[in-house]
PALUMZA-115567 format. One line per 5 residues: number of its first residue (from 1); their letters; for each residue x, y, z of N, C-alpha, C, O. Coordinates in steps of 0.001 Angstrom, whole numbers. Example, Ala and Ser with C-alpha at 12.3 -4.5 7.8 and 13.67 -1.06 7.14 Angstrom:
! PALUMZA-115567
1) AS) 13190,-5690,7800,12300,-4500,7800,13200,-3300,7800,14236,-3319,8465; 12850,-2250,7080,13670,-1060,7140,12900,30,7870,13409,1138,8039;
! end
This chain:
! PALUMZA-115567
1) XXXXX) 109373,161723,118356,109630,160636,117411,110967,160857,116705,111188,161889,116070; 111924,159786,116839,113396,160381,116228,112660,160196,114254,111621,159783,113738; 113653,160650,113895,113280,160880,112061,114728,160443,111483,115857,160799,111821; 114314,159601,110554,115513,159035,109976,115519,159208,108669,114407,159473,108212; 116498,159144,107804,117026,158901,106252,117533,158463,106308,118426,158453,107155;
6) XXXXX) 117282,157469,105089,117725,156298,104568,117509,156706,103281,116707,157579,102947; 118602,155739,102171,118772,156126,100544,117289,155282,99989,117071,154096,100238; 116201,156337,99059,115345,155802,98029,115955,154695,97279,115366,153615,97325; 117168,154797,96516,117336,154191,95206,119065,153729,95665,119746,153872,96681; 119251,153205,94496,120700,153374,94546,121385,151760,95352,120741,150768,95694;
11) XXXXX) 123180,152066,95476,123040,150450,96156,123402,150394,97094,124175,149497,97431; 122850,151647,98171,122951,151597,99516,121527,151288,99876,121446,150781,100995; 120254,151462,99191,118817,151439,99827,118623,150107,99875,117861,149952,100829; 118996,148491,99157,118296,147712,99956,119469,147153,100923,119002,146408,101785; 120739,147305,100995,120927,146840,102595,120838,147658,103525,121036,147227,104661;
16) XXXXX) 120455,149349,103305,120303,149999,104742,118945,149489,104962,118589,150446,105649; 117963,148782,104926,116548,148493,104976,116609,147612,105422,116035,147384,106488; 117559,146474,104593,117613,145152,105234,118478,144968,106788,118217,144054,107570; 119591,146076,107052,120097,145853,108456,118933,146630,109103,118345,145927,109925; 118653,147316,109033,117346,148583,109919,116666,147081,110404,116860,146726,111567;
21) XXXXX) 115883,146229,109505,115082,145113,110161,115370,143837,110599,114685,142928,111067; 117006,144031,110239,117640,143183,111185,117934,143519,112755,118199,142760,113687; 117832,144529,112718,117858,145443,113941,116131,145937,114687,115894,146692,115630; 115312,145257,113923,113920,145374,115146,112920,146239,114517,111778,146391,114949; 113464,146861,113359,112599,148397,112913,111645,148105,111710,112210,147142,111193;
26) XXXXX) 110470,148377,110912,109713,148375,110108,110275,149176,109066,110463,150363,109333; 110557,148787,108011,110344,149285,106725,109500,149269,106085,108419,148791,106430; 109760,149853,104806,108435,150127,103793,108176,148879,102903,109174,148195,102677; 107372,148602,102534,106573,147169,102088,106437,147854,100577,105779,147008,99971; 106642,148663,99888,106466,149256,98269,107594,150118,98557,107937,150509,99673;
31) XXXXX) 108303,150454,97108,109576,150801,97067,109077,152620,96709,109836,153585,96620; 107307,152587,96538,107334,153833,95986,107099,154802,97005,107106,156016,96798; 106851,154151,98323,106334,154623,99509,107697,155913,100077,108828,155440,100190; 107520,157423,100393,108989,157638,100302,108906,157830,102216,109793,158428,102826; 107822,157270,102836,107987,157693,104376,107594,156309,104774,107097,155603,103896;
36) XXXXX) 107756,155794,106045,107428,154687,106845,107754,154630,108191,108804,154211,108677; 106580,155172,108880,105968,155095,110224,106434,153867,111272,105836,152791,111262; 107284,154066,111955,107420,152637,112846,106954,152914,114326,107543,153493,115238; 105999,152456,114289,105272,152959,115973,105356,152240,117098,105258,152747,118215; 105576,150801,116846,106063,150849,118264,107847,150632,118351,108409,150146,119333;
41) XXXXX) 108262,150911,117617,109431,151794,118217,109417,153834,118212,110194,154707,118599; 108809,153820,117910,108392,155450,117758,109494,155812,116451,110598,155871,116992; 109567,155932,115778,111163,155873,114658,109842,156430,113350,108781,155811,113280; 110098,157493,112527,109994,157776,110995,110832,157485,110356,111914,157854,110811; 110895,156781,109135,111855,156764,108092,111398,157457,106995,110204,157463,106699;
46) XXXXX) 112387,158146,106255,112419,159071,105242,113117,158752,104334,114344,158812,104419; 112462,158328,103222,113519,157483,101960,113742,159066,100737,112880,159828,100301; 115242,159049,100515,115543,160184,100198,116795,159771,98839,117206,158615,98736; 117236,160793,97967,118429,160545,97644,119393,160701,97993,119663,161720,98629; 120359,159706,97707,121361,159807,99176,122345,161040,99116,122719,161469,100208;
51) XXXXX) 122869,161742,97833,122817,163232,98171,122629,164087,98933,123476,164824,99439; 121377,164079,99113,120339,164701,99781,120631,164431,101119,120988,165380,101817; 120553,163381,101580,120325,163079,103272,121405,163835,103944,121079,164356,105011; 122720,164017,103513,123392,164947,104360,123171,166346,104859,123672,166935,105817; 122111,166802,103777,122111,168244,103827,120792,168055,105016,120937,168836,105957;
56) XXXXX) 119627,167214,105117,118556,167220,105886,119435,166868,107402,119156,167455,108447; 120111,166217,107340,120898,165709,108931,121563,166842,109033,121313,167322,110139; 122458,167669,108290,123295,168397,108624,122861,169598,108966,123439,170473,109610; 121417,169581,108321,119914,170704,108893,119877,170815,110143,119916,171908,110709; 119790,169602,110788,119143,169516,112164,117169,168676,111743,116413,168242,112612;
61) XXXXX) 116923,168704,110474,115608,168850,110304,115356,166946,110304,114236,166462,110467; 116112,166430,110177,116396,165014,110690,116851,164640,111333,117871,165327,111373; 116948,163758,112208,117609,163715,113427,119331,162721,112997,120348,163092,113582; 119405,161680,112104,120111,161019,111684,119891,160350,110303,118724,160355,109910; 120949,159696,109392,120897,158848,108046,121755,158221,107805,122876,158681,108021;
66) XXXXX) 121660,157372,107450,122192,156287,106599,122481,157092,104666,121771,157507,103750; 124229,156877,105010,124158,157273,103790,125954,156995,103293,126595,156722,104308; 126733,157005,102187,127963,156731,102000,128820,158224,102735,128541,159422,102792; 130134,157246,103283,131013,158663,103255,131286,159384,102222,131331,160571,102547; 131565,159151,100719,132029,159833,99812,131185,161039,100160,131613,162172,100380;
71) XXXXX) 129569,160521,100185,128686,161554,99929,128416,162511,101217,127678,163496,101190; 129017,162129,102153,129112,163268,103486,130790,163964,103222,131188,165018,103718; 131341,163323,102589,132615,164267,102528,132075,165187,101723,131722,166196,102333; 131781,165208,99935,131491,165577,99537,130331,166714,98971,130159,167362,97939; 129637,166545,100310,128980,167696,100719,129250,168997,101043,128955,170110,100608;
76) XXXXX) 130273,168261,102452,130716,169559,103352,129569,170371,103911,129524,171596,104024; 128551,169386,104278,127571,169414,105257,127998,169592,107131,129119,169244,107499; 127044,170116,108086,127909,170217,109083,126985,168900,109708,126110,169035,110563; 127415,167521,109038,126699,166399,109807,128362,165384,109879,129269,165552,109063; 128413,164405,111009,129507,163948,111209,129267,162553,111264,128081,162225,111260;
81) XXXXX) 130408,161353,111331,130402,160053,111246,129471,159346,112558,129608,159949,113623; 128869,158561,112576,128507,158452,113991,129018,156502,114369,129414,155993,115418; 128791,155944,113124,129116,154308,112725,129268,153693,111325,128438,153667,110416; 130297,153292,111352,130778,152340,110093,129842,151428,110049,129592,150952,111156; 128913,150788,108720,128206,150485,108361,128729,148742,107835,128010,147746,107748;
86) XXXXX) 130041,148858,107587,130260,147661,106759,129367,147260,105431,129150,146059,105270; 128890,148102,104569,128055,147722,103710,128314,148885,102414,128114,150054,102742; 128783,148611,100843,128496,149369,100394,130012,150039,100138,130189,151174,99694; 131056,149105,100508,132489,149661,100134,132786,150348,98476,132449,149886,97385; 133410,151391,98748,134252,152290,97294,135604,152711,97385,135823,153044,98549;
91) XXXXX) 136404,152815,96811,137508,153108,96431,137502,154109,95569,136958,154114,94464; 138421,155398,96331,138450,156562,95262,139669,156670,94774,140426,156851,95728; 140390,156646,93534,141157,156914,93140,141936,158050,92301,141153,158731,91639; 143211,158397,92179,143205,159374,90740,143917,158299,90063,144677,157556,90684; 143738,158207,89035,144164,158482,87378,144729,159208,86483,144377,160385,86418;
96) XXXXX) 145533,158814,85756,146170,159669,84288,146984,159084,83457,147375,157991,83867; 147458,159467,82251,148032,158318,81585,149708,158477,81993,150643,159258,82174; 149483,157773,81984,151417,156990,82572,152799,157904,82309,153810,158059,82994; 152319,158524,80798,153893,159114,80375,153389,160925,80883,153902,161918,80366; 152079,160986,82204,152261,162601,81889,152395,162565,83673,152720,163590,84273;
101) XXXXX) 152202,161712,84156,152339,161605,85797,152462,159794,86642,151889,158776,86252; 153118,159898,87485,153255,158894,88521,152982,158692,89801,152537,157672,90327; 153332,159938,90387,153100,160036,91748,152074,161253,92116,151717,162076,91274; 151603,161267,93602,150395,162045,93617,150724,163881,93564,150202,164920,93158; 152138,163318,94384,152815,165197,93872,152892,165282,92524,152789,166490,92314;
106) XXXXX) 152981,164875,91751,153106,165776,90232,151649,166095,90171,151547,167004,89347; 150334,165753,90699,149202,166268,90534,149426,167874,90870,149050,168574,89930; 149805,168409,91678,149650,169369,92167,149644,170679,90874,150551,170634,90043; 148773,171605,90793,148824,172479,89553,148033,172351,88714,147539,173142,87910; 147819,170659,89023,147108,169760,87333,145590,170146,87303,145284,170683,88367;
111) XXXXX) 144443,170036,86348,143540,170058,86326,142733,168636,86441,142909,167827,85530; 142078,168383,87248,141244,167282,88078,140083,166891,87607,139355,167876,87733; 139389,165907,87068,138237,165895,86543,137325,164788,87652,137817,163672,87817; 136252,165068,88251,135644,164365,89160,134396,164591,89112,133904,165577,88564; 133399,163176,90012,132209,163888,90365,131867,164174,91666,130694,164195,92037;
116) XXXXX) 132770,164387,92360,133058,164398,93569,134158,165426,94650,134960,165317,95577; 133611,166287,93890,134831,168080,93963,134811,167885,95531,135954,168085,95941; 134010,167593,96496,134326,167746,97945,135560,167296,98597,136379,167715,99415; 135268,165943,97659,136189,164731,98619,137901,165153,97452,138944,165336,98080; 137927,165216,96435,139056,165763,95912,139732,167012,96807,140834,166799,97314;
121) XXXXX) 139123,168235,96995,138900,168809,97605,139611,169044,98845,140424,169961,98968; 139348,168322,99659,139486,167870,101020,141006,167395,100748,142025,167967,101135; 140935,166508,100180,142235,165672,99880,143335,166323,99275,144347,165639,99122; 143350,167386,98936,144285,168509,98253,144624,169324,99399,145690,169938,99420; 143725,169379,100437,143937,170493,101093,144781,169852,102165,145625,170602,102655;
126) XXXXX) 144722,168466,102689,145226,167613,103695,146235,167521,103596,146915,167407,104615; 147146,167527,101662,147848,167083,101490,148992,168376,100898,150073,168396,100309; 148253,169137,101320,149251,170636,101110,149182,170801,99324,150210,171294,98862; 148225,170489,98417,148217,170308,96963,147597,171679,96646,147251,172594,97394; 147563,171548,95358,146567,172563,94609,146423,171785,93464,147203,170888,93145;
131) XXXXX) 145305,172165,92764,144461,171697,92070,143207,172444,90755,142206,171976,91299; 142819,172957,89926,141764,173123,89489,141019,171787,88873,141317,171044,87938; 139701,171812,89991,138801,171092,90517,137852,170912,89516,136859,171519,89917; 137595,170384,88370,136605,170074,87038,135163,169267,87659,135223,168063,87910; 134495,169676,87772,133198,169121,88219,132586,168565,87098,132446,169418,86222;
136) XXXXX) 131983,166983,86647,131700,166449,85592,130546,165614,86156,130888,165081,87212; 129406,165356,85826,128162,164382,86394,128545,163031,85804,128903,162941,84629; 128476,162076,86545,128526,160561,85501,130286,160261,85324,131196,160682,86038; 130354,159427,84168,131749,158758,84308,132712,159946,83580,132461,160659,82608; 133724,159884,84302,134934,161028,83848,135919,160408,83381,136843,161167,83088;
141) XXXXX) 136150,159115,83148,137358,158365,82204,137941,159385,81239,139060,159892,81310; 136721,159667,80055,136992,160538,78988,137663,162069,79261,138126,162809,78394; 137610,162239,80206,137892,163791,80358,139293,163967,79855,139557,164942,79150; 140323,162973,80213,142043,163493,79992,141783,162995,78225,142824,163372,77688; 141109,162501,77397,141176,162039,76236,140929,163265,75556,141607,163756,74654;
146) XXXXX) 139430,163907,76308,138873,164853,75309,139322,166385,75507,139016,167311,74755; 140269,166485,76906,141058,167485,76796,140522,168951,78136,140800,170085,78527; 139647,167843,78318,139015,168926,79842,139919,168686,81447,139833,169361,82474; 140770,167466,81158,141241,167716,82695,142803,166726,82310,142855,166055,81280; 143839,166777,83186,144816,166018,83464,144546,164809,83792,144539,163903,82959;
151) XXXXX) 144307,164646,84954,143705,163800,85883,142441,163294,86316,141718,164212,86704; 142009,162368,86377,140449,162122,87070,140274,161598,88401,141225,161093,88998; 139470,161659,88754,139411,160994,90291,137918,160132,90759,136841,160715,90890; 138066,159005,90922,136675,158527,90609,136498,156995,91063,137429,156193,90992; 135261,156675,91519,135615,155303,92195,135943,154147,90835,135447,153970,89722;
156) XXXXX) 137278,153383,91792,137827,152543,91221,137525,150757,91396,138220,150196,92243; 136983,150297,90976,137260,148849,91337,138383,148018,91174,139410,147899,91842; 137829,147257,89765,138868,146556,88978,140417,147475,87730,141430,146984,87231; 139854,148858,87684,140300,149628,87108,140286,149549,85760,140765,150437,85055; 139604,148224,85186,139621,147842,83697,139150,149375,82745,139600,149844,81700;
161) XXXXX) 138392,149690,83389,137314,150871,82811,138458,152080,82592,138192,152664,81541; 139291,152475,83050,140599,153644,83635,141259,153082,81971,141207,153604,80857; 141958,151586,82558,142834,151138,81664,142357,151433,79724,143007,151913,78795; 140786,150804,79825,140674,151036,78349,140346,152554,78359,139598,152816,77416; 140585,153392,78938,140771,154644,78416,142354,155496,78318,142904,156546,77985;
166) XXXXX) 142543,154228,78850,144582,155065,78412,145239,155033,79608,146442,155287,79539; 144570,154675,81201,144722,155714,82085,145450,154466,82985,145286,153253,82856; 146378,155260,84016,146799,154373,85239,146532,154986,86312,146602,156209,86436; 146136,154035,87361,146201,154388,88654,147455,155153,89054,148578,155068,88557; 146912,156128,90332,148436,157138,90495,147889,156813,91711,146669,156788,91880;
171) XXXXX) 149048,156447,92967,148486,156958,94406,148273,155676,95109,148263,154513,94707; 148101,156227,96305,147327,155389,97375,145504,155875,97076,145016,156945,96711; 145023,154862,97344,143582,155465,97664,143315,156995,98277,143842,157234,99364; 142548,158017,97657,141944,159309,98592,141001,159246,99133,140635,160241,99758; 140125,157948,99131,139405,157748,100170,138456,156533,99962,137955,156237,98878;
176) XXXXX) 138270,155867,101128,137754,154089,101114,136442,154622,101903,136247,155286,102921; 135908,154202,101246,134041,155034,101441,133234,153714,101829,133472,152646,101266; 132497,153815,102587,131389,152521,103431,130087,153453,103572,130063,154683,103529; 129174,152704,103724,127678,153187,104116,128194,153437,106110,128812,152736,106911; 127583,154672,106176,128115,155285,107679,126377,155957,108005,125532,156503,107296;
181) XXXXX) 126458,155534,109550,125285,156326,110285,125528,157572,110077,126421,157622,109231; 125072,159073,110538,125610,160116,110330,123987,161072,111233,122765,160918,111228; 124885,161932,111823,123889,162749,112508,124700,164029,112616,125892,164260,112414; 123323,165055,113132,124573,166775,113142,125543,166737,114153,125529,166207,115264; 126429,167432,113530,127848,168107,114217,127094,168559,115324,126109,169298,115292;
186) XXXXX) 127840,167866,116663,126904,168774,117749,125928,168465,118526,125858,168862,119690; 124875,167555,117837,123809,167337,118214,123865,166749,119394,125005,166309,119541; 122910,166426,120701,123068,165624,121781,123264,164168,121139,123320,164031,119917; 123364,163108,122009,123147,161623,122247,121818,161223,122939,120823,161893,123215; 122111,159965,123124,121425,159705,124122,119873,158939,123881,119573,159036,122691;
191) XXXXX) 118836,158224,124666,117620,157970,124326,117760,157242,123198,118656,156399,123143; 116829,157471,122039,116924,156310,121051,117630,156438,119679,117309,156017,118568; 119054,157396,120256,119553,157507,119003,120912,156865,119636,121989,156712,119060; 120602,156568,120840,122070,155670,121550,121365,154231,120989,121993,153541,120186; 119763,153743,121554,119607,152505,121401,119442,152339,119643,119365,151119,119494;
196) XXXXX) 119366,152886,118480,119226,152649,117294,120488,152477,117270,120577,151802,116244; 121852,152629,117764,123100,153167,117318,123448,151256,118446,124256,150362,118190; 122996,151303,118956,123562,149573,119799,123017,148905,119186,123720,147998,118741; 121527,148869,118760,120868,147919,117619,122039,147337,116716,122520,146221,116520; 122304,148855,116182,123327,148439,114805,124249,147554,114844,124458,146563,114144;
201) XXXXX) 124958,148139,116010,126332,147890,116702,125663,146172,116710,125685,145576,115633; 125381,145815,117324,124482,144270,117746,124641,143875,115913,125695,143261,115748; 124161,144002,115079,123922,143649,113947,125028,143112,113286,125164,142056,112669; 125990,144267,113590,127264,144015,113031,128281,143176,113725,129324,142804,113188; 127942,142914,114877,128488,141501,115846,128304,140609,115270,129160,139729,115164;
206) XXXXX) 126900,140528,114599,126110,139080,114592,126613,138561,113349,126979,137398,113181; 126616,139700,112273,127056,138990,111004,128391,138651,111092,128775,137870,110222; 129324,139078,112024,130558,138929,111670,131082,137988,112785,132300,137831,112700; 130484,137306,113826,130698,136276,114497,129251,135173,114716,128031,135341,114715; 130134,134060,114885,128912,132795,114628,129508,132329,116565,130531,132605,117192;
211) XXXXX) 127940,131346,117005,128364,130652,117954,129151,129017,118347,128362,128075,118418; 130406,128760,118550,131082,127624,118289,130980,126946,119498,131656,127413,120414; 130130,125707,119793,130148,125037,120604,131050,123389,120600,130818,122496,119785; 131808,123332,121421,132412,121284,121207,132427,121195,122707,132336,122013,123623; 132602,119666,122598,133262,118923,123382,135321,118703,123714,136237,118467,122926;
216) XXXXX) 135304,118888,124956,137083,118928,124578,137797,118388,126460,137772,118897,127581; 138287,117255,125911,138971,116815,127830,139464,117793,128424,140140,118639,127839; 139137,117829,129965,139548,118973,130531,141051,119507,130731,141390,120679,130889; 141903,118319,130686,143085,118638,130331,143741,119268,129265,144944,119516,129180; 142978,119473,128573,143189,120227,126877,142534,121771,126701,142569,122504,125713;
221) XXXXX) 142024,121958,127806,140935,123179,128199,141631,124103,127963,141099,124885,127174; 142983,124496,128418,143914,126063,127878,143948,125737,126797,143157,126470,126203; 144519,124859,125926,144820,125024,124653,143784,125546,123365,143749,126402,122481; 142860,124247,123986,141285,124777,123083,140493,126594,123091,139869,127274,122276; 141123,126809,124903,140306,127914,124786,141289,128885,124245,140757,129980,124063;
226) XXXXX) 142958,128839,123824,143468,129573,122990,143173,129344,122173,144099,129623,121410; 142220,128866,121520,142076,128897,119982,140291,129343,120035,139552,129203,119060; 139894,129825,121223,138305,130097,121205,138444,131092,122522,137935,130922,123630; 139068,131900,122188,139184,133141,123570,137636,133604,123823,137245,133782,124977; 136840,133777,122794,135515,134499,123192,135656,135732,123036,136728,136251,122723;
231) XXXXX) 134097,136633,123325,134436,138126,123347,135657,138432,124296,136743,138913,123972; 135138,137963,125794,135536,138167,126957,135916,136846,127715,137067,136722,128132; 135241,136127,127853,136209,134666,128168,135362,133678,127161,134545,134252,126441; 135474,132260,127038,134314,130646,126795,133394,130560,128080,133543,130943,129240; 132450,129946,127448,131594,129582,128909,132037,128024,128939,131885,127293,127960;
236) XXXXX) 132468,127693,129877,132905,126214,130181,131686,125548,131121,131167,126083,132100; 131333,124059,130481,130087,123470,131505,130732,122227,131594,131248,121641,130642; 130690,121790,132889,131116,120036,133159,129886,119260,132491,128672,119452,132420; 130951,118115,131952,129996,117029,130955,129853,115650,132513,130606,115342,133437; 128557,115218,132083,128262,113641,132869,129499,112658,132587,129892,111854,133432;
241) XXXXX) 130136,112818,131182,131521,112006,130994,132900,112697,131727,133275,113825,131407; 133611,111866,132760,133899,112323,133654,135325,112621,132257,135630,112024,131224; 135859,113853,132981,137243,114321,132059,137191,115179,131151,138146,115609,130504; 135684,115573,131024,134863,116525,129670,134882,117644,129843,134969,117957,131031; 134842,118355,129220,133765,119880,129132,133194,120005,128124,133389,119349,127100;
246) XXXXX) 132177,121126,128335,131714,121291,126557,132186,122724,126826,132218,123153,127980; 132517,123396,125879,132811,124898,125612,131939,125522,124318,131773,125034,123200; 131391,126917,124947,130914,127425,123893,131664,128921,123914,131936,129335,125041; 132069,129874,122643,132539,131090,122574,132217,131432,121561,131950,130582,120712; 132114,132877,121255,131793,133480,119477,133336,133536,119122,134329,133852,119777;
251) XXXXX) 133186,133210,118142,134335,133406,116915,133809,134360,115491,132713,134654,115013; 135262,134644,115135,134827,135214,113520,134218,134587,112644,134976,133657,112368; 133178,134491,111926,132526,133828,111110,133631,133750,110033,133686,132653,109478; 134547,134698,109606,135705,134161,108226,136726,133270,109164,137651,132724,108563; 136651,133114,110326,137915,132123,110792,137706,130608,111571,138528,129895,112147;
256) XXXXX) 135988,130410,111287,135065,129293,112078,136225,127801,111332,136932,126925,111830; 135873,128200,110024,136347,126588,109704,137859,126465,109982,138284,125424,110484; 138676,127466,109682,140103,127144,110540,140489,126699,112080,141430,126219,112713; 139300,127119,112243,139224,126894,114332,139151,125411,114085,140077,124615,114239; 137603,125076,113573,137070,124187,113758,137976,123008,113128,137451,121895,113086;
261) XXXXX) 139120,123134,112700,139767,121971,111984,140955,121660,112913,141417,120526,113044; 141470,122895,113628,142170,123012,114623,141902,122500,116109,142779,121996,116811; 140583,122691,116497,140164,121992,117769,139872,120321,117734,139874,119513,118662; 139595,120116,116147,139427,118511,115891,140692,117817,115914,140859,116752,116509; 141883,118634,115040,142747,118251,115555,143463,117530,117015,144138,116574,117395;
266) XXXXX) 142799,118696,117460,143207,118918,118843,142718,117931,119602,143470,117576,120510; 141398,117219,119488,141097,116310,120173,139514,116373,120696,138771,115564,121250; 139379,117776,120227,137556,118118,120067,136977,117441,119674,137332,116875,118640; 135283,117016,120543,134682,116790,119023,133174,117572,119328,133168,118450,120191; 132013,117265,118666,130703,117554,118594,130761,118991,118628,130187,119696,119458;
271) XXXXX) 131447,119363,117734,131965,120639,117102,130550,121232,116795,129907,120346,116230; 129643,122613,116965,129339,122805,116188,128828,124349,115914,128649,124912,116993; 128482,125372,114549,128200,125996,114793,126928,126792,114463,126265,126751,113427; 126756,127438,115439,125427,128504,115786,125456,129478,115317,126333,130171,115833; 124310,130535,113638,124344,131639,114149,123595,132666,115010,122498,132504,115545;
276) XXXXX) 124181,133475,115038,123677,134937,115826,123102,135872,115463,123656,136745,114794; 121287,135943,115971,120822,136158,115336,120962,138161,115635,120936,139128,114872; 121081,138024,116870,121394,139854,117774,122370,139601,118689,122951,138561,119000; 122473,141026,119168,123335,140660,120312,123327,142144,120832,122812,143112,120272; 124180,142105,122326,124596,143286,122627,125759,142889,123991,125694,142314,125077;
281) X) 126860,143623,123119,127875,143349,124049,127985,144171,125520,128889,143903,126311;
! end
């Protein structure tokens, strides 16, 4: 039976649950439940903190999890990337106030305030830096105010939160973090940790392309199908109206209505679109 982790709490646990059963698999029906049995796919799920799940994958004592990169960098667990998740984006940044640094080399020397010593860490070492590494639980804004660190490093959004503490962004991003599959360094493939891993793959097709079907004269057929290439080609069908085709191809779901205004242009019509509910390329 493969064994999985997935995050208890937090705001990776309800979309890793919700793609898992977009993808064919049983979840747990009570949030207090921390295991859920899926038998006829043979699959355990193990609801965990997402902390945690790296160190059980990176065990071997799970077979795979669902969990953020920050929190597999930040481990330094021996478990590795296996799929980008698209779900659950972060931005890590440093910080400090304006008149004591600018660029990411003047960090070097400085004292660092984070909750996330791995991924700082890592990023010092990539970048030929040095650092003393301040480990702080919770928000570290305050740290350069109250005199424990230079710098902070910490996910950034809007940065409003940085700003009312004095502070400016320094840098390029040190790291753009997504919800990622993740299994051990090492481990085989294969069996149903290839087909859980195409499930996904399928999932993430579906949300991110819709099916676009029209009508379009056959003389207009290259042009239309440059603007509807498909994965791999359109499926073209002769219409009873002599001079027709109908064409169907997947497109990007963020680029449907630009197509679709473009092929009307063009001379399309009975435009319309389908989504997708799986797939497998």
């Amino acid at each position: 039976m493969l064994r999985i982790a997935i995050p208890n709490k937090g705001t990776l646990s309800a979309p890793a649950a919700r793609m898992l059963r977009e993808a064919g698999y049983a979840q747990r029906t009570d949030d207090r439940d921390l295991v859920c049995r899926d038998e006829v796919n043979d699959v355990e799920f193990f609801y965990l903190r997402p902390r945690d799940i790296t160190t059980y994958v990176g065990s071997g004592d799970l077979d795979l999890g669902i969990t953020g990169r920050d929190l597999l960098v930040d481990a330094g667990a021996q478990a590795e990337e296996v799929l980008d998740l698209d779900f659950g984006g972060a931005t890590f940044r440093f910080a400090a106030r304006p008149e004591t640094l600018s660029t990411v080399q003047e960090i070097n020397g400085r004292r660092i305030a984070t909750s996330y010593p791995g991924v700082v860490e890592r990023y010092l070492a990539e970048h030929g830096l040095t650092g003393d590494v301040v480990r702080l639980d919770g928000a570290v804004e305050n740290a350069v105010r109250l005199g424990v660190a230079d710098v902070v490093a910490d996910v950034v959004s809007t940065g409003a939160t940085l700003r009312q503490a004095g502070l400016a962004i320094v840098g390029e991003p040190l790291l753009r973090s997504m919800a990622v599959l993740i299994r051990r360094i090492g481990a085989p493939g294969g069996g149903q940790i290839d087909q859980l891993t195409r499930r996904l793959q399928g999932v993430l097709v579906a949300r991110r392309y819709v099916m676009l079907a029209y009508d379009v004269r056959a003389d207009l057929l290259d042009q239309a199908s440059a603007l509807t290439p498909g994965i791999e080609s359109p499926t073209i069908s002769p219409l009873h109206r002599e001079g027709w085709v109908a064409v169907e191809a997947m497109v990007r779901r963020a680029e449907m209505h630009r197509i679709m205004d473009e092929l009307y242009d063009l001379g399309a019509r009975a435009i319309l679109v389908t989504d997708i509910a799986a797939c497998r390329l």
